[in-house]
N, C-alpha and C positions, 0 to 999 in steps of 0.2 A: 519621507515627508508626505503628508494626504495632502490632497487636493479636493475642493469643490466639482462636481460632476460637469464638465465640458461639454460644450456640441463640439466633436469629434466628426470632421470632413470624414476621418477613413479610423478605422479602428489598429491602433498599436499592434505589430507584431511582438508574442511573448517569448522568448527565449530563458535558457538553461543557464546560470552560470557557474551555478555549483551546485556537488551532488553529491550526498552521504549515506551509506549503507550498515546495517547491520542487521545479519539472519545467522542462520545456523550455518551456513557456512564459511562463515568469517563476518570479522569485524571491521571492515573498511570496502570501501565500492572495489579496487583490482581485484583484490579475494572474492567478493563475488562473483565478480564478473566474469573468472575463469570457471566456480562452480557452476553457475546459468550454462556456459557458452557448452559444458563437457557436458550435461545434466546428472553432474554429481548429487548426490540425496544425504539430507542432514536426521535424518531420523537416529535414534537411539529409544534405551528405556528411561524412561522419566527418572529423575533423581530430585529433583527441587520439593516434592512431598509423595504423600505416599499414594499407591494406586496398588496396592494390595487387593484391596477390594471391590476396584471396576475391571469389565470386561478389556479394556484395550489399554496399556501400559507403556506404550510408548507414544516419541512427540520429535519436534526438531525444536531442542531446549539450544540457547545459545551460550556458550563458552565465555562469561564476561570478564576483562582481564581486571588481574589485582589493581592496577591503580588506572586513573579516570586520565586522560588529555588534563593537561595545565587550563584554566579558567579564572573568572573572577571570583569563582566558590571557594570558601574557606574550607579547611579540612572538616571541620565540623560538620558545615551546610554537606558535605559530601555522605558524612557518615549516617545521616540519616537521608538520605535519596532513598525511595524502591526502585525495584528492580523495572518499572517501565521507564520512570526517571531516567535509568542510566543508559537504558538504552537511546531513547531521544537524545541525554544530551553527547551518547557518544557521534548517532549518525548527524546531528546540526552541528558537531561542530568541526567535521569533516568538510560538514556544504558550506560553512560558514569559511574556511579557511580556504577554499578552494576557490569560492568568491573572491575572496580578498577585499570584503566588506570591513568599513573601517566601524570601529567599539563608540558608542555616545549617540548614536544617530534613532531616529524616529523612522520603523518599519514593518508592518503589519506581520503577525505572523497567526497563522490559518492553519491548526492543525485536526485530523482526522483521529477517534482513539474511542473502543467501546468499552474496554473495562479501565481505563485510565489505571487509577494506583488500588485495583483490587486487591491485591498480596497486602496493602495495608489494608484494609478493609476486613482481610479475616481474620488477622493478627489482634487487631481492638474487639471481636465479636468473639474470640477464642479465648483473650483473656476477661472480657466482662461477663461470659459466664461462667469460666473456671475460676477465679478467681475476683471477684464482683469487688473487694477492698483495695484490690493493687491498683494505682492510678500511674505507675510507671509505664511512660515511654506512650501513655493513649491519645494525648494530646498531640505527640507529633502525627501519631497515627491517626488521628482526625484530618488534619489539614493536608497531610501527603494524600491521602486517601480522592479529595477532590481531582479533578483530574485539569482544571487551570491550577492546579501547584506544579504539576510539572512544567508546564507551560512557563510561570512567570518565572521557575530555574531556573529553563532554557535563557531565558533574556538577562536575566542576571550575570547566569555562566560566560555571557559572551559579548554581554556590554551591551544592550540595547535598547530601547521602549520602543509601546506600539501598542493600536489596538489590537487584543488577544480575540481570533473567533473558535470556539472548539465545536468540532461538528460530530455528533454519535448518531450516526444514523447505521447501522451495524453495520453489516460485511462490506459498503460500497460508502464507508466511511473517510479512507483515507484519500479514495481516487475522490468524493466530492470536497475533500480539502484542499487539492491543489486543484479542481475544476473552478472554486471559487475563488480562490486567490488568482486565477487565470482570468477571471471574471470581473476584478477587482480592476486586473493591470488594464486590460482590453477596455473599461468603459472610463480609465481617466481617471482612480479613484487614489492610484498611488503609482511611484516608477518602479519599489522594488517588494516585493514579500517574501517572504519565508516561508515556509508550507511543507506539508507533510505527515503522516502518519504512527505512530508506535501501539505496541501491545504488548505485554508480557503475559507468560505464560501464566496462570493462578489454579488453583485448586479447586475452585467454587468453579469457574469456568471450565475446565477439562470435564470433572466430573457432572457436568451440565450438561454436554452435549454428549458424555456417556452414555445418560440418562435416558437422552431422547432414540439411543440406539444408532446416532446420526456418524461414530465417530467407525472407523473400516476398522476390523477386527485383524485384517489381511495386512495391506497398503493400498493406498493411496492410489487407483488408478483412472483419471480421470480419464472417460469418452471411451473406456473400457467396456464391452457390454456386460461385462460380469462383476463391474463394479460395485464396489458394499460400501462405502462412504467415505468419508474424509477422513484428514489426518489433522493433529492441531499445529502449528509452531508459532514463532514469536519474532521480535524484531523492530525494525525502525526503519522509514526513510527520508529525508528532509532535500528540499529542492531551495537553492537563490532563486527565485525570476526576476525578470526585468523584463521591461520593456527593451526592443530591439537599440532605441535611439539613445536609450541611458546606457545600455552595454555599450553602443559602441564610442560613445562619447567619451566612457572612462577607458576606454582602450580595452575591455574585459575578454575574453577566453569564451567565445562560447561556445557550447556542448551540445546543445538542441534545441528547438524550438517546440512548443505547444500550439497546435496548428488548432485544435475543435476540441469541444466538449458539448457533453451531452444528457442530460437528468431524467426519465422518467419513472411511475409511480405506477405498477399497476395494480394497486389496492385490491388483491388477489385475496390473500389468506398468509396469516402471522408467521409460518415458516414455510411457507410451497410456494413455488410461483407459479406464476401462469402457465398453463402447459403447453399453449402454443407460442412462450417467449414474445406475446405483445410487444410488454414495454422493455422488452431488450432489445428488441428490433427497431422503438421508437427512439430509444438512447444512442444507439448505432445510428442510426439517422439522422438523429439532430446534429450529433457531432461533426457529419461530416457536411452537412447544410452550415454549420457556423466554419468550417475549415473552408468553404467552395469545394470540396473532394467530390466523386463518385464513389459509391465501392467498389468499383475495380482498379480505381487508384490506390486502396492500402495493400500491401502487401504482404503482410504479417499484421496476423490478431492473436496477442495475450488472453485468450481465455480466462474466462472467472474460475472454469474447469475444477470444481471443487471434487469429483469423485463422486458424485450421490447420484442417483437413480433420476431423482425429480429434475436435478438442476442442471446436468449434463445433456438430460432430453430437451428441455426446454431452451437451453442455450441454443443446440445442435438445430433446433426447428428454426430457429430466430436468425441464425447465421445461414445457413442454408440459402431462406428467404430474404436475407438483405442481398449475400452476395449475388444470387440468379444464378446465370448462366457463366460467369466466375467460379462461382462455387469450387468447381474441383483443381482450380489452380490456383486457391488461395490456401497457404501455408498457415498453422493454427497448432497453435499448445498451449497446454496450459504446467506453470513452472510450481505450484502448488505440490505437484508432484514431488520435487526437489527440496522445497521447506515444509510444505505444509500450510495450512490455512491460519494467515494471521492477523486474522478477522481485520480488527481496525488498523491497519497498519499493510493488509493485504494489496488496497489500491493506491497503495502510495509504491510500494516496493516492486509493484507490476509495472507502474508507470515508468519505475527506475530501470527495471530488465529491459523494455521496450527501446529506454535510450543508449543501452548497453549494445542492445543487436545495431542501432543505425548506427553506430560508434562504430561497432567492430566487424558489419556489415555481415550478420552470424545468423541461425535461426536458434534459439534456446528447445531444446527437445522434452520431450513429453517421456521420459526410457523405462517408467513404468508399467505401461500401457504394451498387452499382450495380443488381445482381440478385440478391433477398433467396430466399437457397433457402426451397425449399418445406417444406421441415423444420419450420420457424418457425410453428408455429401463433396467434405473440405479433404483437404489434405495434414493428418494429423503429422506431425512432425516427432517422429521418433530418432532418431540419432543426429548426433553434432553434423551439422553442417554449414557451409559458408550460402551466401548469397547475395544478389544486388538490392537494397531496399532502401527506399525512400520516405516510406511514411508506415509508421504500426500504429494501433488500433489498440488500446486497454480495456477490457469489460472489468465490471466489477457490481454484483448482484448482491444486494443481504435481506435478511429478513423483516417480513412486514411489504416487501414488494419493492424496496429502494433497488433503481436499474442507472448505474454512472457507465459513460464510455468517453474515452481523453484518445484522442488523436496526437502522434507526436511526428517529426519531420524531423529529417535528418538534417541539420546544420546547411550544410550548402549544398541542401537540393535545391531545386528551379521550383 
């Protein structure tokens, strides 16, 4: 139910109450979360089309199984889904069920996503110039194509209404989907949202950032000094929030809480950022001015850690300088390494790994990473290990200069 904008004495705490996953390494949050926790790696060679003819040929494609979770979709509505579709609606309806949100109810859902239903997009553009008289099948391919079709699916699939926001603001897409839906809870505007990210892998897109020479001919090794670029993969991840007082009034589970978020812009240049990581150091900032934190209260930071020369430098300068004199005892990976970069859907599924370590009280490792540049005045996190943490830190950077950072706390920390 939405509400009227309140003068709020004191601002709601937001918490977790359900949480759904899907990457290359499985299809459900424990499968992941054992990949995260070991720094398993989901890459292989691309199989979904052809890559014959670009330099890099492999991706972390996910394994979707033959039949969908039970829903309110008719087998039809099913058989035309694409392939971003299914993964959204596999990981909301994992957070959907783990909530134990009841079907008919009126609840915002807030999702992140840069190429929404591109695979339908080249499908209608492939056959309207190979065949310009065939009108088969291009009309659903129009409408799947939008990328509120998945969205209103989603709400179908699972019995809901609500205002739909979809946010493309590229690589730091997903994490300002649930930064706003956190944003929504905190100023009074509803008690519960839905939020979250998805991307599928497409054709137009891999060969894109082919193009730009942006993709690692190698792997993936983020904060590497000899690192050559990114890697692509694909995926989902969808959050329940609530407010603390609606959780606990229905008796709810809950998993974590959203402590701070943080947005800036440094209106740098269309694919570089800043070199001195400004406005990643102002997003780190904000986040933890809206949390009450210092930076020497996070304990672990999820890295945007995409493997590139520009991005990895400019992070490493930004972090450095937020944490100070911290610096070398703060613990930092980036899990990109393990799926790969997945663009609109990357700061949703970071925000998910980060609830995973205070869950399982873990650091997720970086096990790609061979020769940690000298940049790094942090502690890169190379192998599985355990630890005490309280509160992690999500970055998430994309192109044009978007800088998100989401702060998360562990359930019953103080």
């Amino acid at each position: 139910m939405l509400f009227p904008l309140p003068k709020l004495a004191s601002k709601p705490r937001v918490v977790i109450t359900g949480a759904g996953m899907v990457t290359a390494l499985g299809l459900d949050w424990s499968t992941n979360t054992e990949g995260f926790r070991t720094g398993k790696t989901g890459f292989r060679p691309v199989t979904l089309f052809d890559v014959s003819r670009q330099r890099v040929k492999s991706a972390a494609e996910v394994d979707l199984p033959r039949n969908l979770p039970a829903t309110d979709l008719s087998s039809r509505e099913e058989q035309r889904l694409d392939r971003a579709a299914k993964l959204l609606l596999l990981a909301g309806t994992e957070a959907w069920q783990q909530a134990r949100w009841a079907r008919g109810e009126n609840i915002p859902l807030v999702l992140g996503t840069t190429s929404g239903g591109m695979t339908m997009g080249q499908d209608y553009y492939r056959q309207a110039t190979t065949q310009p008289r065939d009108s088969r099948r291009q009309p659903t391919r129009v409408t799947q194509y939008l990328s509120q079709s998945q969205a209103l699916t989603l709400c179908k699939a699972l019995g809901f209404s609500g205002p739909i926001t979809i946010i493309a603001n590229a690589c730091a897409s997903g994490a300002n989907a649930v930064g706003h839906a956190w944003s929504l809870l905190r100023n009074g505007h509803a008690e519960r949202v839905l939020t979250g990210g998805y991307d599928a892998l497409s054709q137009l897109v891999f060969s894109g950032f082919d193009s730009l020479q942006a993709l690692s001919p190698t792997s993936c090794r983020p904060f590497d000094a000899t690192r050559d670029g990114l890697a692509l993969g694909e995926g989902a991840a969808v959050f329940a929030l609530e407010t603390l007082e609606h959780a606990q009034r229905r008796g709810a589970r809950i998993l974590g809480e959203i402590a701070g978020y943080g947005a800036v812009n440094d209106s740098h240049h269309l694919t570089q950022p800043q070199p001195e990581g400004k406005a990643a150091l102002g997003s780190m900032t904000l986040a933890c001015e809206s949390a009450g934190l210092s930076p020497g209260q996070i304990d672990y930071i999820n890295a945007h850690g995409t493997g590139t020369p520009l991005n990895d430098g400019a992070e490493a300068a930004a972090i450095n300088r937020w944490a100070g004199a911290n610096s070398a005892n703060l613990a930092v990976s980036s899990t990109k390494a393990s799926i790969g970069h997945l663009l609109g859907a990357a700061g949703a599924v970071e925000v998910g790994v980060c609830l995973m370590a205070l869950q399982g009280q873990w650091l997720p490792p970086t096990t790609t990473t061979n020769s940690i540049d000298p940049l790094c005045a942090f502690r890169l996190v190379g192998k599985p290990e355990k630890a005490r943490l309280a509160f992690a830190l999500t970055n998430s950077f994309g192109f044009g200069g978007a800088n998100a950072s989401i702060i998360l706390k562990k359930s019953d920390a103080p």
